[in-house]
Structures are given as structure tokens and as C-alpha cells.
PAKE-576861 format. One record per residue: residue number from 1; residue in three letters; x, z, y of N, C-alpha, C, O in turn. Coordinates in Angstrom, 2 decimals. Example, Ala and Ser with C-alpha at 12.3 -4.5 7.8 and 13.67 -1.06 7.14 Angstrom:
# residues 2
{num->1, residu->ALA, nx->13.19, nz->7.80, ny->-5.69, cax->12.30, caz->7.80, cay->-4.50, cx->13.20, cz->7.80, cy->-3.30, ox->14.24, oz->8.46, oy->-3.32}
{num->2, residu->SER, nx->12.85, nz->7.08, ny->-2.25, cax->13.67, caz->7.14, cay->-1.06, cx->12.90, cz->7.87, cy->0.03, ox->13.41, oz->8.04, oy->1.14}
***
This chain:
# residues 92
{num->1, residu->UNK, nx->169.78, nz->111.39, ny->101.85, cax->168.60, caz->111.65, cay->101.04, cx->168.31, cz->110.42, cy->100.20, ox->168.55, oz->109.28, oy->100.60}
{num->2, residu->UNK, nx->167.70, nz->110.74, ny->98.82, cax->167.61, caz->109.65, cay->98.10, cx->166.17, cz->109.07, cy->98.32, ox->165.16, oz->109.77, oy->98.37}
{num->3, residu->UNK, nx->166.23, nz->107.39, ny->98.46, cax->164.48, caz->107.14, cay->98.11, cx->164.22, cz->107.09, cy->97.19, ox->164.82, oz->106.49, oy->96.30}
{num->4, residu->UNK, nx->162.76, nz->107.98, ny->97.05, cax->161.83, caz->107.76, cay->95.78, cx->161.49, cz->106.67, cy->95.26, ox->161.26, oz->105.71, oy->96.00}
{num->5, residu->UNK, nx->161.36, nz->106.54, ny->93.79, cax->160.88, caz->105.62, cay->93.71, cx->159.70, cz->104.69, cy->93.83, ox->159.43, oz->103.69, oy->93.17}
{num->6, residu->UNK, nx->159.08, nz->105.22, ny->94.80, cax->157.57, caz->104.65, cay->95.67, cx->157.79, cz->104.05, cy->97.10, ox->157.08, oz->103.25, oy->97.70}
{num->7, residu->UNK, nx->159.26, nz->104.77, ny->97.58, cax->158.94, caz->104.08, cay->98.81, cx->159.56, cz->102.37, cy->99.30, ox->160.50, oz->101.77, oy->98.79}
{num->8, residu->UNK, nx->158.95, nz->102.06, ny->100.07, cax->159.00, caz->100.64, cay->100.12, cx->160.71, cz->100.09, cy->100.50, ox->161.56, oz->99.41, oy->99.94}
{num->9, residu->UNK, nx->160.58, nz->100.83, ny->101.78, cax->162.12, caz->100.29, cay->102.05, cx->162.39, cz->102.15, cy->102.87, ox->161.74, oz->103.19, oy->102.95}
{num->10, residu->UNK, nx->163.79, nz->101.62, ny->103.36, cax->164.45, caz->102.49, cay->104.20, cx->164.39, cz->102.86, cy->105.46, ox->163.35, oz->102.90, oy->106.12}
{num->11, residu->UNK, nx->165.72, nz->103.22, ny->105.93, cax->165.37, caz->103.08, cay->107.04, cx->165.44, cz->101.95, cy->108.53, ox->164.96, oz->101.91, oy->109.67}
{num->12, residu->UNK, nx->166.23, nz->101.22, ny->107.75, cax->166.71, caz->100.07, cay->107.93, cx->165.43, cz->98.90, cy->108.19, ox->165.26, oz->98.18, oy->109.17}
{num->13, residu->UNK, nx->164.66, nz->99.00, ny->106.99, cax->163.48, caz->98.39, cay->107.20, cx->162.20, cz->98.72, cy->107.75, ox->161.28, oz->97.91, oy->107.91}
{num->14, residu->UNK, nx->162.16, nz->100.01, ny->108.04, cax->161.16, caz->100.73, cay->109.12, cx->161.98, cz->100.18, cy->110.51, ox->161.31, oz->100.09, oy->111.54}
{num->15, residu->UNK, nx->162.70, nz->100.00, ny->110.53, cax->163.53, caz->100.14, cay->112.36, cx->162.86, cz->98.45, cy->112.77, ox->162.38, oz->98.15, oy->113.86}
{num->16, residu->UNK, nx->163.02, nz->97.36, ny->111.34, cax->162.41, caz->96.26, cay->111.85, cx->160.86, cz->96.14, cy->111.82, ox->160.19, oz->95.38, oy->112.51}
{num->17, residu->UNK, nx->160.40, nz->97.05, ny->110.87, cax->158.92, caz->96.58, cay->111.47, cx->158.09, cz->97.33, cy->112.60, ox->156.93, oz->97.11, oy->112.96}
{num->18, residu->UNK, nx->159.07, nz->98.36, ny->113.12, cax->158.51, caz->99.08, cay->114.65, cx->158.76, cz->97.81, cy->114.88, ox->157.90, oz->96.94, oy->114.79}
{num->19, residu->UNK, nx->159.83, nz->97.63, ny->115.15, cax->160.57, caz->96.49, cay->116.41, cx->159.39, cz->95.03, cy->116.62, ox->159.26, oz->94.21, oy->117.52}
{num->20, residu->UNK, nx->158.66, nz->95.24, ny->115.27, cax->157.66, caz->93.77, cay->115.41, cx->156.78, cz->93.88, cy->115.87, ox->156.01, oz->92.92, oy->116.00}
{num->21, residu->UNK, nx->156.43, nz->95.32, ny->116.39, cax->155.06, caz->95.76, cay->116.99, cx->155.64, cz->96.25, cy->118.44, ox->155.05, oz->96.00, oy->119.49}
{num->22, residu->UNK, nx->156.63, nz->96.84, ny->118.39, cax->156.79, caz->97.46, cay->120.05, cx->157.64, cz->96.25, cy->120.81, ox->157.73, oz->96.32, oy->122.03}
{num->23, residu->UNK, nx->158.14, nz->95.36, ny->120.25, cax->159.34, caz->94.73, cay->121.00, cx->158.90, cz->93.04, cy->120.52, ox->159.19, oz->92.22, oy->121.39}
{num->24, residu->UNK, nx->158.44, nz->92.63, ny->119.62, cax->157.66, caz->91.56, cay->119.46, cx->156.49, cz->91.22, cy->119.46, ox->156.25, oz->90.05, oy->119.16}
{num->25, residu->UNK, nx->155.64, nz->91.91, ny->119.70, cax->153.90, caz->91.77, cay->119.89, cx->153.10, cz->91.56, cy->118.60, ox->151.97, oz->91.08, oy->118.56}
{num->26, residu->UNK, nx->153.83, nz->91.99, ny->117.52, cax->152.97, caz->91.63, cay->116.30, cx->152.03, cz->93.14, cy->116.30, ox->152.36, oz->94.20, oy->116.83}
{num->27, residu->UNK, nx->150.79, nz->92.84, ny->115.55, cax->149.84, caz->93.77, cay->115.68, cx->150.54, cz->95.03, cy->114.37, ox->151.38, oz->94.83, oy->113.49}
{num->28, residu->UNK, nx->149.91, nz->96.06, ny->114.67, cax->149.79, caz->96.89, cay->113.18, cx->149.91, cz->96.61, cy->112.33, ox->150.89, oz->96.94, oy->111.66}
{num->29, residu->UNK, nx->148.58, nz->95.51, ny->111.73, cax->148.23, caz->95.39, cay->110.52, cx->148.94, cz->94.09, cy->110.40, ox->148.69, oz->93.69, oy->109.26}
{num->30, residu->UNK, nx->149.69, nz->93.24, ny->110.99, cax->150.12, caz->92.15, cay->110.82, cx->151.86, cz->92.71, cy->110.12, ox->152.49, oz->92.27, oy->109.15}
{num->31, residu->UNK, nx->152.19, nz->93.80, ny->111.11, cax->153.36, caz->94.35, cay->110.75, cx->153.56, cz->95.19, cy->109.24, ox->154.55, oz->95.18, oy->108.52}
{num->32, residu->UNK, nx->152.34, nz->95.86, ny->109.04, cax->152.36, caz->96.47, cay->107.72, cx->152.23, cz->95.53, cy->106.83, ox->152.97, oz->95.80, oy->105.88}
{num->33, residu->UNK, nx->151.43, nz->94.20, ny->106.59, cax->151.31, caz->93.48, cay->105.74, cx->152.48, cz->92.78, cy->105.20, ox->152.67, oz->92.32, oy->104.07}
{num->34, residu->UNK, nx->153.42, nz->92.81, ny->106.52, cax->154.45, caz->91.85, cay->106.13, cx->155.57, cz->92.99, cy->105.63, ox->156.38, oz->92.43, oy->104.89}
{num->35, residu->UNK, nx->155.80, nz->94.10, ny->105.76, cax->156.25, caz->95.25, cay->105.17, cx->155.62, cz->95.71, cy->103.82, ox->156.41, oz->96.28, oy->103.07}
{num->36, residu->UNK, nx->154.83, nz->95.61, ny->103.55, cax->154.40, caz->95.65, cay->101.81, cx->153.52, cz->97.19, cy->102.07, ox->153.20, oz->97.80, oy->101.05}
{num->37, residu->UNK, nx->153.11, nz->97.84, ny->103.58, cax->152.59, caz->99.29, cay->103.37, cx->151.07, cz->99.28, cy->103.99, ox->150.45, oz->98.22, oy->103.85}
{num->38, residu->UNK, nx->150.54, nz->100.16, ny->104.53, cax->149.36, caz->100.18, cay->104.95, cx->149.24, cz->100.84, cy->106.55, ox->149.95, oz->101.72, oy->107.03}
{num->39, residu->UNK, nx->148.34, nz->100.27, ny->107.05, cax->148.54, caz->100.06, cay->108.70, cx->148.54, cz->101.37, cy->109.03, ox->148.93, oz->101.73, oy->110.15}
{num->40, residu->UNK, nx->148.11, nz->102.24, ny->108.12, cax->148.19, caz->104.16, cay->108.29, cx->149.53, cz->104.09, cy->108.85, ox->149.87, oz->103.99, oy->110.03}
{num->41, residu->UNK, nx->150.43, nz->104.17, ny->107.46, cax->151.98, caz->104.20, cay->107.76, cx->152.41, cz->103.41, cy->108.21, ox->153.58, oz->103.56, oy->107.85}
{num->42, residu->UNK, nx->152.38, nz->102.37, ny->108.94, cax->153.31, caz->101.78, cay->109.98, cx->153.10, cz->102.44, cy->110.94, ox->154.12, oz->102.91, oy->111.44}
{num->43, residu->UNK, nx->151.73, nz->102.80, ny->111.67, cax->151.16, caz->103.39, cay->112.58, cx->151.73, cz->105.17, cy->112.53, ox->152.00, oz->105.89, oy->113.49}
{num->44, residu->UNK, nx->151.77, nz->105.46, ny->111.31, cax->153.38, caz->106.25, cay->111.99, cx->154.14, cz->106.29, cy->111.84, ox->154.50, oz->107.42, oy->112.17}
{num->45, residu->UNK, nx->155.35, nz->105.47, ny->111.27, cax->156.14, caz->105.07, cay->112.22, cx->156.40, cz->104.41, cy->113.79, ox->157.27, oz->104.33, oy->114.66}
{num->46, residu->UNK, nx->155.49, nz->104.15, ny->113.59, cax->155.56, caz->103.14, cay->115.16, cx->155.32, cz->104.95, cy->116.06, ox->155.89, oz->105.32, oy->117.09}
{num->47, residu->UNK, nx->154.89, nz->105.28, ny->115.69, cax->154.58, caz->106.95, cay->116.08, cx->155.65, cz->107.57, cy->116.61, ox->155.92, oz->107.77, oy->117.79}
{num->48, residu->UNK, nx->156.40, nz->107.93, ny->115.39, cax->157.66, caz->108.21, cay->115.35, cx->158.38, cz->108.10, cy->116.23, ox->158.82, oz->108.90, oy->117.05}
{num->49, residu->UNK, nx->158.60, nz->106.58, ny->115.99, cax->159.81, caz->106.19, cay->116.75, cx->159.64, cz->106.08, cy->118.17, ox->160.66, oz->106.18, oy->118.85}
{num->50, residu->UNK, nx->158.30, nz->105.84, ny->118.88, cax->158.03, caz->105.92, cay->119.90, cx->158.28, cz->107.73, cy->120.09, ox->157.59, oz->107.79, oy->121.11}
{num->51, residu->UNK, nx->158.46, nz->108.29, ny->120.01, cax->158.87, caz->109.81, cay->119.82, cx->159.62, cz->109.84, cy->119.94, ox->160.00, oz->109.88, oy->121.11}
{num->52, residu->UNK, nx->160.66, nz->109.86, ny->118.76, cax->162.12, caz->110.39, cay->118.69, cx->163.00, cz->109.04, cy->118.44, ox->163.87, oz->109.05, oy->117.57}
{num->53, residu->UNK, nx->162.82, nz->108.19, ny->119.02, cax->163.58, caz->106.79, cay->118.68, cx->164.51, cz->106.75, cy->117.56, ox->164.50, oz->107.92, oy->117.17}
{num->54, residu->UNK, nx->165.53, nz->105.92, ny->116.58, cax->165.90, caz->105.56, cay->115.73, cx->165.96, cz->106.82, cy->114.82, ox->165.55, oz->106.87, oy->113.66}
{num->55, residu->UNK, nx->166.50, nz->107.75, ny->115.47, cax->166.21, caz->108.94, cay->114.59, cx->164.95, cz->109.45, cy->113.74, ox->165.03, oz->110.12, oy->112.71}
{num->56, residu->UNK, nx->163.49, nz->108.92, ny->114.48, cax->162.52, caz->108.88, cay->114.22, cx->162.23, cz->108.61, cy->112.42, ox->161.48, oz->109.24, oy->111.67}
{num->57, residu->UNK, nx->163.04, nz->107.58, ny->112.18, cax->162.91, caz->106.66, cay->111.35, cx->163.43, cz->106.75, cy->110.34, ox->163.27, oz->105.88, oy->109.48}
{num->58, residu->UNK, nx->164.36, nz->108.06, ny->110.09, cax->165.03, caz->108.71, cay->108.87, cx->164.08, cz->109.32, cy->108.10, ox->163.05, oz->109.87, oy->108.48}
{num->59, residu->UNK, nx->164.60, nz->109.17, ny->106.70, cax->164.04, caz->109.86, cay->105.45, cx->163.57, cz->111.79, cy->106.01, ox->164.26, oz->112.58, oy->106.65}
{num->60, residu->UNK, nx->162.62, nz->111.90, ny->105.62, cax->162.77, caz->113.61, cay->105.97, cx->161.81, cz->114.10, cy->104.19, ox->161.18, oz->113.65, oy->103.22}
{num->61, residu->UNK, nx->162.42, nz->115.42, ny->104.89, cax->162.10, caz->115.90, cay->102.89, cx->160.55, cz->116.42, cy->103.12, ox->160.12, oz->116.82, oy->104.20}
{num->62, residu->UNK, nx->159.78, nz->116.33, ny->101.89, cax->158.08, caz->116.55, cay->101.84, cx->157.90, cz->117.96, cy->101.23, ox->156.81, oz->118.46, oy->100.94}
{num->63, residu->UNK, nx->159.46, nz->118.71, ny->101.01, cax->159.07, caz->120.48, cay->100.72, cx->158.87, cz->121.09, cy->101.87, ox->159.73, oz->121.11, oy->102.75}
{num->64, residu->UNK, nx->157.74, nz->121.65, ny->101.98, cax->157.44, caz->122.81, cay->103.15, cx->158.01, cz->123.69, cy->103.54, ox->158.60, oz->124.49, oy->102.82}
{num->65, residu->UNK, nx->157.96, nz->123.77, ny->105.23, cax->159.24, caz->124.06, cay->105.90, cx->159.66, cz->125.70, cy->105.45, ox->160.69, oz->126.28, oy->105.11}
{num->66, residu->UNK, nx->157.78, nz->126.16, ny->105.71, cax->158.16, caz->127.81, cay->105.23, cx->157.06, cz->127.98, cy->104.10, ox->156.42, oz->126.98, oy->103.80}
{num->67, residu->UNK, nx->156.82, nz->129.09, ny->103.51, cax->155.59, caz->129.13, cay->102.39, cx->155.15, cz->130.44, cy->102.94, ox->155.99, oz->131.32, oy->103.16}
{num->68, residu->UNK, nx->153.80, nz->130.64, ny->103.18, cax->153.08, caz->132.08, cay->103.42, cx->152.77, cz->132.99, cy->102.43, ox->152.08, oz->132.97, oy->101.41}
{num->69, residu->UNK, nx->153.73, nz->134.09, ny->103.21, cax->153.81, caz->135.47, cay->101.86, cx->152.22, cz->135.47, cy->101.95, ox->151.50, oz->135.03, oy->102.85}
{num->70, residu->UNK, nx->151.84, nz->136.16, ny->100.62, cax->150.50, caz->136.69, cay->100.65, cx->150.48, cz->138.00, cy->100.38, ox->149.55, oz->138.70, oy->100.80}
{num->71, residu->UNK, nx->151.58, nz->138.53, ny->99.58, cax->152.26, caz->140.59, cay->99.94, cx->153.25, cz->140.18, cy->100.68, ox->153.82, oz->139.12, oy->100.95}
{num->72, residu->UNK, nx->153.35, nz->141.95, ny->101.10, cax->154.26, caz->142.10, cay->102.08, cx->155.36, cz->142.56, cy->101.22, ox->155.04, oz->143.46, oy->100.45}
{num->73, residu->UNK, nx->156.82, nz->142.07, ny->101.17, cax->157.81, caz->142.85, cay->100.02, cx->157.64, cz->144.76, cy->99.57, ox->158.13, oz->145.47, oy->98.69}
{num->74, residu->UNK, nx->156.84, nz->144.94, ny->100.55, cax->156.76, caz->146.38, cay->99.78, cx->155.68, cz->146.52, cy->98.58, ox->155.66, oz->147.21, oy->97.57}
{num->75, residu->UNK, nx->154.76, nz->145.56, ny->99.13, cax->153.13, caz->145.67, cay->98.13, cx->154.06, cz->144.83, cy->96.86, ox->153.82, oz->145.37, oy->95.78}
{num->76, residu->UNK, nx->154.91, nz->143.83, ny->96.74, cax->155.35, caz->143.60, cay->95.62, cx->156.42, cz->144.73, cy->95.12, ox->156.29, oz->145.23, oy->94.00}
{num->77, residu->UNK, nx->157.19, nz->145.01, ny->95.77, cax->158.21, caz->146.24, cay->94.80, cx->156.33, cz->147.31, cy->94.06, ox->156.00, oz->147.24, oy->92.87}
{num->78, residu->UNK, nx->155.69, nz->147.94, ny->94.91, cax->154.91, caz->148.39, cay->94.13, cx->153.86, cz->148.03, cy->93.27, ox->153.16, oz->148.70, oy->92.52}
{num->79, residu->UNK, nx->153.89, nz->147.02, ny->93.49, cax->153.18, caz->146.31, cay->91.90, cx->154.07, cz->145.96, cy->90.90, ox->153.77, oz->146.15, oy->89.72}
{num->80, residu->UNK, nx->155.30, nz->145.39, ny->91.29, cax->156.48, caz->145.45, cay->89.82, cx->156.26, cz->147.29, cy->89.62, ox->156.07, oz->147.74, oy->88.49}
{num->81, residu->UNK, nx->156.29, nz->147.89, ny->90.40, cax->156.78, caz->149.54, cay->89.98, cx->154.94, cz->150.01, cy->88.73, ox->154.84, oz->150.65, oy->87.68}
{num->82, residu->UNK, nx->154.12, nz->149.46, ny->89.40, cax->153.32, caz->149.75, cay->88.45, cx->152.83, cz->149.21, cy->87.03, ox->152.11, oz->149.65, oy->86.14}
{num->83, residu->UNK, nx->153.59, nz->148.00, ny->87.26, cax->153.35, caz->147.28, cay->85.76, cx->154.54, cz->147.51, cy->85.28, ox->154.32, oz->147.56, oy->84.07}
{num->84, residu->UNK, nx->155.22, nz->147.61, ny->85.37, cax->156.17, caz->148.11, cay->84.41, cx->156.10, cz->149.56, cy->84.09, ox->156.41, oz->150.13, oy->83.05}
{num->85, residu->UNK, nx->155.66, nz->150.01, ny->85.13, cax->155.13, caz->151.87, cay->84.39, cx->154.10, cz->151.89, cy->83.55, ox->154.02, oz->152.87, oy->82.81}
{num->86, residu->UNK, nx->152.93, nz->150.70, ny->83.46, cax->151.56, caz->150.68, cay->82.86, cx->152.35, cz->149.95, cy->81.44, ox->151.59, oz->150.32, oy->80.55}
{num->87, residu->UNK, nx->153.45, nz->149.13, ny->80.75, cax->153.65, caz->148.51, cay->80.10, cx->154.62, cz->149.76, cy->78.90, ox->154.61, oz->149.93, oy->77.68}
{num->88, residu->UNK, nx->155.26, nz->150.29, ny->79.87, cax->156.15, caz->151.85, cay->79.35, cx->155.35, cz->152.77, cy->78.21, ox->155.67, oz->153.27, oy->77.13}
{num->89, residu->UNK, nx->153.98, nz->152.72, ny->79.15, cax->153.41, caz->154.15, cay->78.86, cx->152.44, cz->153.34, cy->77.67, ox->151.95, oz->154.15, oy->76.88}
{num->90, residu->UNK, nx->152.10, nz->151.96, ny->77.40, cax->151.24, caz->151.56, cay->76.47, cx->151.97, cz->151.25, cy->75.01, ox->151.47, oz->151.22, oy->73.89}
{num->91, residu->UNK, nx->153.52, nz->150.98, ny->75.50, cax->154.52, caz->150.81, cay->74.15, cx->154.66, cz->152.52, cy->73.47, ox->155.19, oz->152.59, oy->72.36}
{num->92, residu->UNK, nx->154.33, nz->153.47, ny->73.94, cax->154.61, caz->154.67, cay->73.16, cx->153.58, cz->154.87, cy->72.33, ox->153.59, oz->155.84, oy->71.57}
***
């Protein structure tokens, strides 16, 4: 996956600034500061990875997993079936 151009570092550099909070005693906000982000996002990562360890810490994509129909495929076939019958009958 490619990084955007907003994000700070990788994953490479998330793996060291958990490591300065779970495995070196540096605080949150001491760890985000020195990472260039905000103690939100270190705090999850440190999340993360306490979760799902190094894997934690990979890029993941921000498109939504599923999207909620709001018709059901039949209520759309019959609304294409009626606008295109209402568009028929107004061209004559």
C-alpha cells in the first residue's frame, strides 16, 4: 500500500515509537512528540499493537469495508423500469 502524502512515517517508524512507550518507559505524549503526530494517534497505535502485535502496525485502507443498500435490488430494477417508461411516454 502506498503512503499518503500526510502520513508521517511507516511502518517501520510506528514499530519504534510503540517500542518507546511499551518497552522503554517513554510516556504518550513524549513518544508522539518525538514522532512528529498527536498523542490521539500514537495512543492508537500503541493500541494496536498491543492487539495484534507487528502486524498491528501495517498500513490498512480508509474505504469502507461494506456500504448500506438503502433499496433492495428489486425496488431499484423497478424504479429504473419506471423512469425509463415515464421518459418514453414524455418523448412522444
Amino acid at each position: 500500500m502506498k503512503l499518503h502524502a500526510n502520513a508521517p512515517f511507516g511502518p517501520k517508524g510506528r514499530l519504534t515509537m510503540v517500542r518507546r512507550v511499551t518497552e522503554q518507559g517513554w510516556s504518550l505524549t513524549e513518544a508522539a512528540e518525538a514522532a512528529g503526530v498527536s498523542e490521539r494517534t500514537c495512543s492508537k497505535w500503541v493500541g494496536r499493537y498491543r492487539a495484534e502485535g507487528e502486524a498491528g502496525l501495517e498500513d490498512r485502507s480508509s474505504a469502507p469495508r461494506s456500504q448500506e443498500r438503502t433499496l433492495a435490488p428489486a425496488m431499484i430494477r423497478s424504479k429504473a423500469r419506471s423512469v425509463s417508461g415515464s421518459r418514453s411516454a414524455k418523448c412522444k
